[in-house]
C-alpha positions as CSV (number, residue, x, y, z in Angstrom):
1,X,-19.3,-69.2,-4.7
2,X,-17.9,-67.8,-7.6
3,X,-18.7,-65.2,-9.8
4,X,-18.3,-65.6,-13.3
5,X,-18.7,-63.3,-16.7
6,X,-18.4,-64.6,-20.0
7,X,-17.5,-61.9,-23.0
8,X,-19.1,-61.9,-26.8
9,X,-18.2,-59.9,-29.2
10,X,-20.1,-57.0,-30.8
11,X,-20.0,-53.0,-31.8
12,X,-20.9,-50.0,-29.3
13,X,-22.3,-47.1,-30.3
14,X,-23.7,-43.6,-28.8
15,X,-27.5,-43.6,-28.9
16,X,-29.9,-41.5,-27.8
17,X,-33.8,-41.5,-26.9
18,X,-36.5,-38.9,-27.6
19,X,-39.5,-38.1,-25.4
20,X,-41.4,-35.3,-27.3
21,X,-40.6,-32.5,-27.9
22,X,-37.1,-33.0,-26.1
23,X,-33.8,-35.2,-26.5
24,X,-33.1,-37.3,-23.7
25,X,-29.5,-38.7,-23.5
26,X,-29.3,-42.2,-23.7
27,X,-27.7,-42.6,-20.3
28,X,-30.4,-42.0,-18.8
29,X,-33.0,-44.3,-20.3
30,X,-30.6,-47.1,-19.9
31,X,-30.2,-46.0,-16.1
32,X,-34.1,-46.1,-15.9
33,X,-34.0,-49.6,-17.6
34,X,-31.4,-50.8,-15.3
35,X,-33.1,-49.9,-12.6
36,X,-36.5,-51.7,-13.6
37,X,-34.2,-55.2,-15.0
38,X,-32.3,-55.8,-12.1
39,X,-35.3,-55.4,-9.7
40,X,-37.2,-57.9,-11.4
41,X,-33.8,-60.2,-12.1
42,X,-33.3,-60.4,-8.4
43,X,-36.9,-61.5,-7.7
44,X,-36.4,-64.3,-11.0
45,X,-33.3,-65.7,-9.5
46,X,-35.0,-66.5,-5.7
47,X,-38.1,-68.1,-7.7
48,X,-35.6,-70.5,-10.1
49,X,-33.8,-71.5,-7.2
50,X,-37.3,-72.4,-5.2
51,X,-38.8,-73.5,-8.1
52,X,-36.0,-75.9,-8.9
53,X,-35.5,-77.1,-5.0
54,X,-31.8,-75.5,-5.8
55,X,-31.9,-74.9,-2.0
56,X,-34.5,-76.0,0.3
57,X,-38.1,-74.8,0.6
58,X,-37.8,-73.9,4.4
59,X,-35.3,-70.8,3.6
60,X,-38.0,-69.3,1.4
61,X,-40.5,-66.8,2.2
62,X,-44.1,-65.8,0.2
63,X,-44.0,-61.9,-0.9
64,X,-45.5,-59.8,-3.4
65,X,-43.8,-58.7,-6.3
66,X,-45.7,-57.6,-9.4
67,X,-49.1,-57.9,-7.9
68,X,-48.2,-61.7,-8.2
69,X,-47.2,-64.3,-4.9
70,X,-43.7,-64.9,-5.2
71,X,-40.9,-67.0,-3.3
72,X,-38.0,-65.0,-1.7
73,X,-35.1,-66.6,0.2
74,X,-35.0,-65.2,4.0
75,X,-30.9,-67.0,4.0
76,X,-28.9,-64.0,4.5
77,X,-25.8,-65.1,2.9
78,X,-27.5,-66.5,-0.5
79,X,-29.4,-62.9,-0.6
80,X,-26.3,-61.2,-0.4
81,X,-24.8,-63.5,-3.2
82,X,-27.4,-62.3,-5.2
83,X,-27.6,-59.1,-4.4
84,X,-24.0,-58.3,-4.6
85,X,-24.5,-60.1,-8.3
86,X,-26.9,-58.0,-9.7
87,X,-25.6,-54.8,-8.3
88,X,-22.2,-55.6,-10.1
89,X,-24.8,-56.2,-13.4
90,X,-26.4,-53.1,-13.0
91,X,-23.7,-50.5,-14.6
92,X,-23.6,-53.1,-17.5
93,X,-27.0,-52.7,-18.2
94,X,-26.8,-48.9,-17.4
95,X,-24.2,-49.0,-20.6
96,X,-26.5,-51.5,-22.5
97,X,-23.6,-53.8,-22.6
98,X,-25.2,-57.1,-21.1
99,X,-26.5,-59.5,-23.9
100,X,-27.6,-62.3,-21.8
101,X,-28.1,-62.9,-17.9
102,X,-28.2,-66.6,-17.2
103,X,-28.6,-68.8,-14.3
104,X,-26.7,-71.6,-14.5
105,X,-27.7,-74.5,-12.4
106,X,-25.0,-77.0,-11.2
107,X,-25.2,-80.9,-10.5
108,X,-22.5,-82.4,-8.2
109,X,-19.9,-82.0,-10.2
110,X,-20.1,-78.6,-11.2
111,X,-21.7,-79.3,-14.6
112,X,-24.6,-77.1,-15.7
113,X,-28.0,-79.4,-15.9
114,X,-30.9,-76.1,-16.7
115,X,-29.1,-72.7,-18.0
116,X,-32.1,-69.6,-17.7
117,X,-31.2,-67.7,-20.1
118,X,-32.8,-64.1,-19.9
119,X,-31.5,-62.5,-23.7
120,X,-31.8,-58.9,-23.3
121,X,-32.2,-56.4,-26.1
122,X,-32.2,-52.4,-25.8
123,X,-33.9,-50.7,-29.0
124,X,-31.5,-47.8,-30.3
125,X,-34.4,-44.9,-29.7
126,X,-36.1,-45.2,-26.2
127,X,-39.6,-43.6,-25.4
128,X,-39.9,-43.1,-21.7
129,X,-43.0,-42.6,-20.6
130,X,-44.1,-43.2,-16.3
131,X,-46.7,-45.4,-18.1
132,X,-45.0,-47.4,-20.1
133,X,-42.5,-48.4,-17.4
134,X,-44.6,-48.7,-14.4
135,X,-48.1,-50.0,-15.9
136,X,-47.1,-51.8,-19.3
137,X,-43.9,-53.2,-19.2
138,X,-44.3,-54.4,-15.3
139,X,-47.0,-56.3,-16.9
140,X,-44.8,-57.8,-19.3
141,X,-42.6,-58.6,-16.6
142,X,-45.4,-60.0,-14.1
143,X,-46.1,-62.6,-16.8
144,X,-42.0,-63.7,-17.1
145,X,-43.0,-64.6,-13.3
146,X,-46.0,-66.7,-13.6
147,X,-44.2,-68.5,-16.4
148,X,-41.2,-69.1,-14.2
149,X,-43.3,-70.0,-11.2
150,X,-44.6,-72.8,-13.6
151,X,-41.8,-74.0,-15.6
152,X,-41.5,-77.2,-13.3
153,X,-44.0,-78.8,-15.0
154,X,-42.1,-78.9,-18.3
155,X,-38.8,-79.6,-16.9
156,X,-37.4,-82.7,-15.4
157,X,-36.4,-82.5,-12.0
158,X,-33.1,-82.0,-11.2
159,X,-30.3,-84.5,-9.0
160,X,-29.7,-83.7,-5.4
161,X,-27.2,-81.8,-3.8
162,X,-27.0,-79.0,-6.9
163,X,-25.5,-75.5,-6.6
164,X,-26.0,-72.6,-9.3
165,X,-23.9,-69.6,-10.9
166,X,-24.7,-66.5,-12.2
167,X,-23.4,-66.0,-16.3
168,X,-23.7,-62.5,-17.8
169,X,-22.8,-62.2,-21.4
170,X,-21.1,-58.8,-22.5
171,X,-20.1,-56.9,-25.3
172,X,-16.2,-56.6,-26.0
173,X,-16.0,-53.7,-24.5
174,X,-17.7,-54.5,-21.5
175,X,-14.7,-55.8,-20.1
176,X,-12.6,-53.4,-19.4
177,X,-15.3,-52.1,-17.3
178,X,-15.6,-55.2,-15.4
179,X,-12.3,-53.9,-14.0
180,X,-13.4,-50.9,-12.3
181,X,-16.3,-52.5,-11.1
182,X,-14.5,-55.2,-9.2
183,X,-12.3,-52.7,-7.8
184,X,-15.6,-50.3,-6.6
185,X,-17.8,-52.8,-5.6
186,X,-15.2,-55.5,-4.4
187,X,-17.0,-58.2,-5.7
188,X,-14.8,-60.8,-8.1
189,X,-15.9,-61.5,-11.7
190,X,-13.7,-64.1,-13.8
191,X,-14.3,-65.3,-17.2
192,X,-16.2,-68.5,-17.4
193,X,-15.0,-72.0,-17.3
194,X,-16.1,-73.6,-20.9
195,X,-18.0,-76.1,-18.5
196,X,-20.5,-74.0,-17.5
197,X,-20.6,-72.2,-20.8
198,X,-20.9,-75.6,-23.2
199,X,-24.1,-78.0,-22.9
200,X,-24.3,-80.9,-24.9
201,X,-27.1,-81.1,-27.3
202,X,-29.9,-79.4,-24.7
203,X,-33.2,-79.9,-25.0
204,X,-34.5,-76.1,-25.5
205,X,-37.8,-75.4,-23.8
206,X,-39.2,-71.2,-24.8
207,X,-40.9,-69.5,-21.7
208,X,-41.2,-66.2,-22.4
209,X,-40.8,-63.1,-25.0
210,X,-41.5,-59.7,-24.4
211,X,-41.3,-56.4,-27.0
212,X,-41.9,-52.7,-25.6
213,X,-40.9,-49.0,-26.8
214,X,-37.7,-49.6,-24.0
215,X,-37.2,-53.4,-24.1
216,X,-36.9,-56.9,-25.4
217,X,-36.2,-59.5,-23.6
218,X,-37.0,-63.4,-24.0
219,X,-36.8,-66.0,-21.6
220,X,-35.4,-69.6,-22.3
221,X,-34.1,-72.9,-20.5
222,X,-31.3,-74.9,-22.1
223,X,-32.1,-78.3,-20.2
224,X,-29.4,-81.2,-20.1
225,X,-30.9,-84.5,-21.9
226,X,-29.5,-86.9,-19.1
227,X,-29.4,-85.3,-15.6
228,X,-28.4,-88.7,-13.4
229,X,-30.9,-88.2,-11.4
């Protein structure tokens, strides 16, 4: 399976978030954030891919995440997949340079049929507060999970035999990090292949938005109009 990152364009700047009455550099509240968005992206991957019977229902295991019942896959070589993903992900976010995370499933012939897209937006001035991150916004999140554990009932289902990729859309600069990531974490990124960047006409189908003093973040599916199943 590979790994793929595709690059957009946009300014950087230094920012920096206030707690009263001190300053608190901003590479710390994006570590914080980091920390709280790949948790819960991990735990949305495993429930699309059991949702969408990506891989079969027997690998999958009921756990609690977010005070909710959640599927988790018990296959040790697709958890490391996605573990080894998200952990490459993580300094991106630490540097707010991740735009989009999207899961990208695959038919046959490696063309996407459903893209999740998770668009992810870090406000300029962050308030940290325990509550905010651990009460409020993990409600916010708990609710991204119920609507994922759902979303089969608005989507069609999907042709046998399909596979799935992991997109993360960056700023510029983003990827002349990627480089030093690759080497510390060994893991290979590559820019994507325009076919599992480029749908034709999909059908788009809102699932989720979410505001709070540290993040935005809205949930979509891009689903192909003709699937062959």
């Amino acid at each position: 399976m590979q790994k793929k990152l595709t690059c957009k364009k946009g300014p950087l700047s230094l920012w920096y978030c206030s707690t009263f009455p001190h300053l608190i550099p901003a590479s710390f509240c994006f570590s914080v954030v980091a920390d709280v968005l790949s948790e819960f992206l991990e735990v949305a991957v495993h429930l699309i891919l059991y949702v969408r019977e990506v891989y079969p229902i027997g690998i999958f295991q009921k756990r609690k995440k977010y005070n909710v019942p959640v599927q988790m896959s018990c296959h040790p070589e697709l958890n490391q997949y996605i573990q080894d993903t998200l952990h490459c992900v993580k300094p991106l976010l630490e540097k707010n340079d991740v735009e989009k995370v999207v899961v990208v499933i695959l038919d046959k012939e490696h063309h996407p049929v459903e893209r999740f897209v998770f668009e992810i937006t870090q406000p300029p001035l962050l308030s940290i507060s325990s509550e905010s991150l651990l009460s409020h916004v993990e409600q916010l999140l708990r609710a991204f999970i119920l609507k994922i554990s759902v979303c089969d009932a608005v989507l069609d289902n999907n042709p046998p035999g399909c596979t799935f990729t992991v997109l993360v859309h960056t700023r510029e600069a983003a990827t002349r990090n990627m480089e030093k990531i690759q080497v510390i974490k060994d893991f290979p990124w590559i820019l994507a292949d325009e076919q599992d960047v480029h749908m034709h006409d999909p059908r788009l189908i809102p699932l989720k938005t979410m505001t709070s003093d540290i993040l935005k973040m809205q949930l979509y599916v891009e689903e192909r109009a003709h699937k062959g199943t």
